[in-house]
N, C-alpha and C positions, 0 to 999 in steps of 0.2 A: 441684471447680472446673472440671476440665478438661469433666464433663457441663455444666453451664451456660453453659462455653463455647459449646461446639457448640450449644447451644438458641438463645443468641442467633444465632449466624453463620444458623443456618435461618430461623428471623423476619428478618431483615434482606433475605433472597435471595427467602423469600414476601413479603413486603411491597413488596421491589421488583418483584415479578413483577405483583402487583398492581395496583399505581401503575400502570405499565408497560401492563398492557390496560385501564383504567379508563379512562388517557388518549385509546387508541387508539380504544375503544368512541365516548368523548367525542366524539372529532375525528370520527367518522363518521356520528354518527346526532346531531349539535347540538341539533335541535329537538323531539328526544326527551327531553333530559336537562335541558334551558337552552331551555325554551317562555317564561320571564319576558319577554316583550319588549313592548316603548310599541305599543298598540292605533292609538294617535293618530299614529303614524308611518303605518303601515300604511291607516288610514283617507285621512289624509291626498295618501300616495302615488294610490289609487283615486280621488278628485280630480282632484288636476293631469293623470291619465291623461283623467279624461273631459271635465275643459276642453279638454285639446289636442283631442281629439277634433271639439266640438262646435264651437270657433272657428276650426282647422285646417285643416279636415278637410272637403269638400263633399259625403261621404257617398255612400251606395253602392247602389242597386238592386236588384235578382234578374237582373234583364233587359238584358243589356248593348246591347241594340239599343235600349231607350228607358232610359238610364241619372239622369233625373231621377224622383230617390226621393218629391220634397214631391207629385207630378203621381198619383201611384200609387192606384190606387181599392181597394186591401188592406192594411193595414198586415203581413201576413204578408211582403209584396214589397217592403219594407225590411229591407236587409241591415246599414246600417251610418247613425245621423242625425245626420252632420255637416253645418252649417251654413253654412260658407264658402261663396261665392260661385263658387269651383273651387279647384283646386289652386294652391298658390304665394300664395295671396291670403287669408292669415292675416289676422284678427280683421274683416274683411268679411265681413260676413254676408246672405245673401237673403233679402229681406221675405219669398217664399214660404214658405222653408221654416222662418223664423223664424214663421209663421203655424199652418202643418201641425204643428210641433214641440210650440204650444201648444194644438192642438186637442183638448179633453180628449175630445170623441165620434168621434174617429179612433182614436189612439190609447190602449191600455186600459195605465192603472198600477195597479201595476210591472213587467206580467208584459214587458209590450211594449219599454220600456225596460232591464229587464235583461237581455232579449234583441238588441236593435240599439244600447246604448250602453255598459252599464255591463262587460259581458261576464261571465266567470269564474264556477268553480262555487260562489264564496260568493254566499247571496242578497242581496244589497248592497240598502238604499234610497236612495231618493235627495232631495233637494228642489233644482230649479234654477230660478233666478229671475233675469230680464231685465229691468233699473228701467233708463228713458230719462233722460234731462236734464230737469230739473223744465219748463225749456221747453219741452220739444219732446215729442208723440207721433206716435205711426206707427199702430198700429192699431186701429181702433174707437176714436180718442180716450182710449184708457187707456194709462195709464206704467208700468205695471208690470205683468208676466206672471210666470204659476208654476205651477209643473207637483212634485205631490211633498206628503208629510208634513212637519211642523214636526221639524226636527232633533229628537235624543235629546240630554239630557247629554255622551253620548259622539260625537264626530262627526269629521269631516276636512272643511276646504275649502278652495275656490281661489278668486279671485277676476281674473276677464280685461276688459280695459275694449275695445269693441266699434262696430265704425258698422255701421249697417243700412240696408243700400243700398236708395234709392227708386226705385217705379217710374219712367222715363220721361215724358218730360212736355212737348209741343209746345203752348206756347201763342200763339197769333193774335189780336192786341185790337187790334177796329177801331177804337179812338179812337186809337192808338200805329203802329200798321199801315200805314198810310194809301196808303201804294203800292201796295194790292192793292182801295183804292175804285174802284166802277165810275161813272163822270159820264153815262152814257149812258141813253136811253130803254128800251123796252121789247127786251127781249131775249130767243133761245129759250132754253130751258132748258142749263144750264150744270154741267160735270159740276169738281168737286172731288177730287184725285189730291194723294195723298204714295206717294210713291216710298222705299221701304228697300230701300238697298243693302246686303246681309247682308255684303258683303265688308269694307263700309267700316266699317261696325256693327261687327264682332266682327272685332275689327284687334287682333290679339294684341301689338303695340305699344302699346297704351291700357292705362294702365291699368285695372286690373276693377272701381276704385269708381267709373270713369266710363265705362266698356262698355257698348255698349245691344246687347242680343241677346234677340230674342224669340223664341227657345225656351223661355227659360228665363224672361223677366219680360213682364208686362205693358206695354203699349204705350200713351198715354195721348197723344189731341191732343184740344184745347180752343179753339173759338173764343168769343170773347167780343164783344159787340155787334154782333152779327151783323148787327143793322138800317143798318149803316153802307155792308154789301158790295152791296146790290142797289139795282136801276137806279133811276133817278130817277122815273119811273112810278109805280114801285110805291110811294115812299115819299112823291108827292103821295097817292096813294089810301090810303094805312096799310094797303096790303096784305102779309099775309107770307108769303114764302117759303115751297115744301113740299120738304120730302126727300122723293123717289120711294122709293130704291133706294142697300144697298150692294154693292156688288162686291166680291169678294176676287182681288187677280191674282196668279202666281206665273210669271215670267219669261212677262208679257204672255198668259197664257191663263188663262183664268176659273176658278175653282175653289170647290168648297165645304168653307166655312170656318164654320160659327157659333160659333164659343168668342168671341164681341162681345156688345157692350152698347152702345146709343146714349141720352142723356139730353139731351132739348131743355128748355132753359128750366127746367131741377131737377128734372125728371120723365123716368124711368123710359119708353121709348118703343117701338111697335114700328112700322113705316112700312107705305105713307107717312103722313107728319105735316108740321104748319106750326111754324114754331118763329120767336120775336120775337125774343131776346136772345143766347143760347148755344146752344150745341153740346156735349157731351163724347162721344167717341168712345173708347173703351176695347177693343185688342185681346190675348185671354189668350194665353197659352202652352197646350198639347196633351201627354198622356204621346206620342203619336206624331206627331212633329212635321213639315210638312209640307216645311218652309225648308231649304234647305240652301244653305253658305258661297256660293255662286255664285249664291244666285235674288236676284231685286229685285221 
């Protein structure tokens, strides 16, 4: 009796010793012992990480001197592709780089993206996709963009509701306008001037989904019936109007600029030319841009 004693008391003291480091082991190495965990959490989490990202987030460059990533002529020289508008200016997003983003011969998938979005050393896939309002489209006339494989069985995702801010857009209709008709006869040649004031433009008080700053977005003025603006001469004779020449100034001295485009009357132009009806005038943004807060 008294040896079976003692056999128990020793099992009781190994078994606690036991228990005892099994716990300890436990508590320190969790993911060793206790890997059972919801994949679809973890997928899920890698999601919401790269919505904040891409609706957050205005993304990141190589080059902090020209720090607009969509502008970049290497995709290696994307460090980080958020889409926001700038900083502070959650779920606004840049036509540009909501453009670049879907540009499938810029950007190479997956390698590209799990390098400037998804991060981390799991090879994560992705599929992201930007559906407009049945009414409304933005680019190339299509509503929906996607970048990405069709999900697996298993997946995570998020889902963020988003505006995409448009370019800029000065429009002049001579049958509406009428304040800027000329009643007069024959006249010299007359030069047409818009003035941006980068100061007043990119007025940190505006808000950014109605900021005009062309560094970063396109610039767009449009005249429309243009037959309306010239002298009376000319519009007994049906003659029309030529565009010479455009200029680019930066605080009143002349400079070369061509990231423009002119379209008279629907067509693609290069000057001088004679133009009946319209005007569009389109000026881009530069990776090196020439503006700065103070020029006009």
């Amino acid at each position: 009796m008294r040896d079976d004693a003692v056999a128990t008391f020793d099992f009781l003291i190994g078994f606690t010793i036991f228990i005892i480091a099994f716990i300890f082991v436990a508590a320190m190495i969790p993911h060793t012992l206790f890997s059972v965990q919801s994949s679809r959490i973890d997928y899920d989490a890698v999601a919401y990480r790269t919505g904040v990202i891409l609706v957050e987030d205005p993304g990141m460059a190589a080059s902090p001197s020209s720090p607009v990533w969509e502008l970049k002529a290497d995709p290696g020289d994307v460090i980080r592709m958020g889409l926001s508008v700038e900083p502070g200016s959650a779920h606004i997003l840049s036509k540009g780089k909501v453009e670049r983003f879907f540009n499938k011969s810029f950007f190479t998938y997956p390698d590209d993206f799990r390098r400037a979005l998804l991060f981390g050393d799991y090879p994560y896939s992705c599929n992201i996709t930007l559906t407009m309002r049945e009414n409304l489209t933005i680019i190339d006339d299509r509503s929906i963009h996607s970048i990405g494989l069709n999900p697996p069985d298993l997946y995570g995702s998020v889902r963020r509701v988003v505006v995409v801010k448009e370019p800029s857009l000065l429009k002049v209709d001579g049958h509406f306008n009428q304040e800027f008709n000329y009643t007069g006869n024959g006249t010299p040649p007359q030069r047409f001037s818009v003035d941006l004031q980068m100061s007043q433009l990119v007025d940190p008080s505006v808000d950014p989904l109605f900021r005009i700053d062309p560094r970063t977005d396109p610039i767009q003025i449009e005249i429309l019936n243009f037959s309306k603006y010239v002298n009376e001469s000319a519009k007994s004779e049906s003659a029309e109007p030529e565009l010479k020449r455009v200029i680019i100034f930066r605080n009143d001295v002349p400079i070369t600029f061509p990231a423009y485009d002119i379209w008279l009357d629907g067509f693609k132009t290069t000057l001088p030319a004679t133009l009946n009806t319209s005007l569009n005038f389109t000026l881009y943004p530069v990776p090196e841009t020439p503006w700065r807060l103070s020029d006009t």
